[in-house]
C-alpha positions in Angstrom: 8.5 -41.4 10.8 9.4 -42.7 14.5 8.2 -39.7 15.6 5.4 -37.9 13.7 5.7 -34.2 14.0 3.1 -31.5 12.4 5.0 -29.6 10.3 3.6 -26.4 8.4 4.8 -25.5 5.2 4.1 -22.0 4.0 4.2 -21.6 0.3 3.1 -20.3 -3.4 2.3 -16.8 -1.7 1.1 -15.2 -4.8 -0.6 -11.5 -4.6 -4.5 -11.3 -5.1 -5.5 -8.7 -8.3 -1.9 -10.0 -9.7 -0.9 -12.6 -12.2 1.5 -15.5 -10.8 5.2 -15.0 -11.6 7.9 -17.2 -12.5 9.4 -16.7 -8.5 5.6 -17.6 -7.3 5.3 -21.0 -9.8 8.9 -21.9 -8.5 7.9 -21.9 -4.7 4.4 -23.8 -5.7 6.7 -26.4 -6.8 9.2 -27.1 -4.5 7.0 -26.3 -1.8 4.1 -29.0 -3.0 7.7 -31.6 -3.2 8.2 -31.1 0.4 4.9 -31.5 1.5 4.6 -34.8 -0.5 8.3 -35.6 0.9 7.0 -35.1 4.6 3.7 -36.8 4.0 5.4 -39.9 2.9 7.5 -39.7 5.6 4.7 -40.0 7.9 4.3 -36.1 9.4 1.1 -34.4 9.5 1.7 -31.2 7.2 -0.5 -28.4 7.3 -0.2 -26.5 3.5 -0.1 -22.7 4.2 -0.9 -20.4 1.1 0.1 -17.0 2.5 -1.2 -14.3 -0.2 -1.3 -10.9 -0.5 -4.7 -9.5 -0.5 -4.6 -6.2 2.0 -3.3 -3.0 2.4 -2.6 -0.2 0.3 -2.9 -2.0 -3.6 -6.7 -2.3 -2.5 -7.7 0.7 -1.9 -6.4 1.5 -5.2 -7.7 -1.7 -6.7 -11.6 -0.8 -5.0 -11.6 2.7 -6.5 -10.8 1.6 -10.0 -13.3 -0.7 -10.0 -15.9 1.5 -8.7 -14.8 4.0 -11.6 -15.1 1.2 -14.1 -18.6 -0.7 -12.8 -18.4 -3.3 -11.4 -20.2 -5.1 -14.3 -17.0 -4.2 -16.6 -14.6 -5.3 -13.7 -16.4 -8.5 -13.3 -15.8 -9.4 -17.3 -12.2 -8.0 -16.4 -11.5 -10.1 -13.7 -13.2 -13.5 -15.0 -11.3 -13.4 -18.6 -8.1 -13.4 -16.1 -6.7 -10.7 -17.4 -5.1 -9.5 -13.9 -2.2 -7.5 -14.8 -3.8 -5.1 -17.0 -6.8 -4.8 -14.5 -3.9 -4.3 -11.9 -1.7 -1.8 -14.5 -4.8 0.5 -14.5 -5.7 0.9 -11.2 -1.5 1.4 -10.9 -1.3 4.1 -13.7 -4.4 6.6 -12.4 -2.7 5.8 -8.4 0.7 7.6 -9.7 -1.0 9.7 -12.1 -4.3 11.2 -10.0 -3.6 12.8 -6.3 -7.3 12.9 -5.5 -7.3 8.9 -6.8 -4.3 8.4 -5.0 -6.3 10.8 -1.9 -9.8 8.2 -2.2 -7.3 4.8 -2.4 -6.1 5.8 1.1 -9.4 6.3 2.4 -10.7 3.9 1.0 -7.9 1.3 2.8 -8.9 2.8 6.1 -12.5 1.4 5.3 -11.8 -1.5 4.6 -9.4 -2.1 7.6 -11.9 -0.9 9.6 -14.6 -3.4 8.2 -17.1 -1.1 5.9 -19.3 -3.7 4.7 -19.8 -1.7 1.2 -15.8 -2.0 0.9 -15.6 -5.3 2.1 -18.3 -6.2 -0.6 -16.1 -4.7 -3.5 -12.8 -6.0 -1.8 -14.4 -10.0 -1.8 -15.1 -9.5 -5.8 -11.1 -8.8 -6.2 -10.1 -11.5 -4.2 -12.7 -14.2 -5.6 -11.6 -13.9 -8.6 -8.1 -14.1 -7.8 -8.8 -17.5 -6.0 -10.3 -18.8 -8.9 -7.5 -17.9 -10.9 -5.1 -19.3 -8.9 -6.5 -22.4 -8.2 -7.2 -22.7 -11.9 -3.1 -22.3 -12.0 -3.2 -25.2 -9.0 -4.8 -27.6 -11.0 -2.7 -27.2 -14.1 0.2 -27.9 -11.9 -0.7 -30.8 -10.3 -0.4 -29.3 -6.6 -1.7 -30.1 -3.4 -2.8 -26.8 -2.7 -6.4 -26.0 -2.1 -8.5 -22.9 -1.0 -9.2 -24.3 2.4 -5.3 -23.5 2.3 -5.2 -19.7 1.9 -4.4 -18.2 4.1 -4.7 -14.1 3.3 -3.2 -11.2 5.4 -6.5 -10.3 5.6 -6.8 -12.8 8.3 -5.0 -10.9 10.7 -6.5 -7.6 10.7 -9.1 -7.8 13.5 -5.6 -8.7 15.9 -4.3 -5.5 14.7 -5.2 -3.2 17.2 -4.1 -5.6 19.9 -0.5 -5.5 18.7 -0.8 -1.2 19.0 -2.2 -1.4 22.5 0.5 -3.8 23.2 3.5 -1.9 22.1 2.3 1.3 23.7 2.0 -0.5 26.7 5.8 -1.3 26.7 6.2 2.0 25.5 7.8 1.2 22.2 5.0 3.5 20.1 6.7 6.9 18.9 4.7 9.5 17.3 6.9 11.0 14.1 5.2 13.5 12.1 1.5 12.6 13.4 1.7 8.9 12.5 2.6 5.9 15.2 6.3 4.4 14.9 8.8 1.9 16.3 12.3 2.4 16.5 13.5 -1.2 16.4 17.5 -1.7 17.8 20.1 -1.8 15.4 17.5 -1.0 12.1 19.2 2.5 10.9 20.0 3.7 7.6 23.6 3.8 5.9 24.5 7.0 7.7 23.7 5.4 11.0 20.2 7.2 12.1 17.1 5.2 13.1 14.4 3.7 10.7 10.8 4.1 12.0 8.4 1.0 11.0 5.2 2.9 10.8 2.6 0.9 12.6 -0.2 3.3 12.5 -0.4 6.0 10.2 -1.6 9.1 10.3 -5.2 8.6 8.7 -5.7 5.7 11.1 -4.7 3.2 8.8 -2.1 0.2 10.1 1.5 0.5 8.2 3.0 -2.7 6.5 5.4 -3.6 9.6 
């Protein structure tokens, strides 16, 4: 390249506690082709491996593991059987309001850093690194673990963003929890959609 740019390149993107899909596999690919592409070209390319290992599914995914030991989870999670491990923790979520009741508390500890919870959340997602970088190697990527890069990352930056926006006063409080009304995001008869940004437990929204 004349000019040698450094390019990022976000891609595979697969969810921790899940078993890759046929969408995830087709990104791995044709994101590893442009990588190699840019390479060769002469760019610097950082690989970014962007995957889902926060939020809501881990409450859930902590609690069943605590009801199942984490001994038994352990032999779950290293036979890579992910999806029923997953299915499980899924089934008593709908099933079980005081499961579904500790899965939200539980995601409040572990956004606010409860070592114990932290502990239990690191088993989930080592396993699911190994898995997926067992899938890596089959494939023939580029992609390594120095390359993930989890939403987990962001959460200590969290707060920062809340302060901010109630500092422009963008924050709205709707039915106890924290909210933004962005312009021109409404429903299809015309009224505003909130993006809950902090909910009413003190846990942080999606958004």
């Amino acid at each position: 390249a004349e000019r040698p740019e450094v390019i990022t390149v976000d891609y595979s993107a697969p969810n921790a506690a899940k078993e890759m899909h046929v969408g995830h596999l087709r990104s791995t690919i044709i994101g590893d082709a442009v990588v190699r592409l840019l390479e060769w070209i002469g760019h610097r390319v950082i690989r970014q491996n962007h995957i889902g290992e926060w939020g809501t599914p881990f409450g859930m995914l902590i609690e069943h593991l605590i009801d199942v030991g984490e001994a038994e989870a352990a032999h779950e999670l290293a036979i890579g059987d992910l999806n029923a491990f997953y299915r499980a923790a899924r089934q008593k979520f709908d099933a079980d309001e005081a499961f579904k009741d500790r899965s939200r508390r539980r995601v409040v500890l572990l956004q606010s850093g409860d070592p114990a919870t932290s502990r239990l959340w690191e088993i989930l997602v080592s396993a699911s690194k190994r898995y997926f970088l067992a899938v890596y190697a089959r494939l023939g990527v580029l992609l390594t673990e120095e390359d993930f890069f989890g939403e987990s990352f962001y959460n200590d930056q969290l707060q920062s963003v809340v302060d901010e926006l109630d500092e422009r006063g963008l924050l709205v409080v709707s039915k106890g929890a924290r909210c933004v009304f962005p312009a021109g995001y409404i429903n299809r008869q015309g009224q505003p959609i909130a993006l809950i940004v902090l909910k009413l437990d003190g846990g942080f929204g999606y958004a």
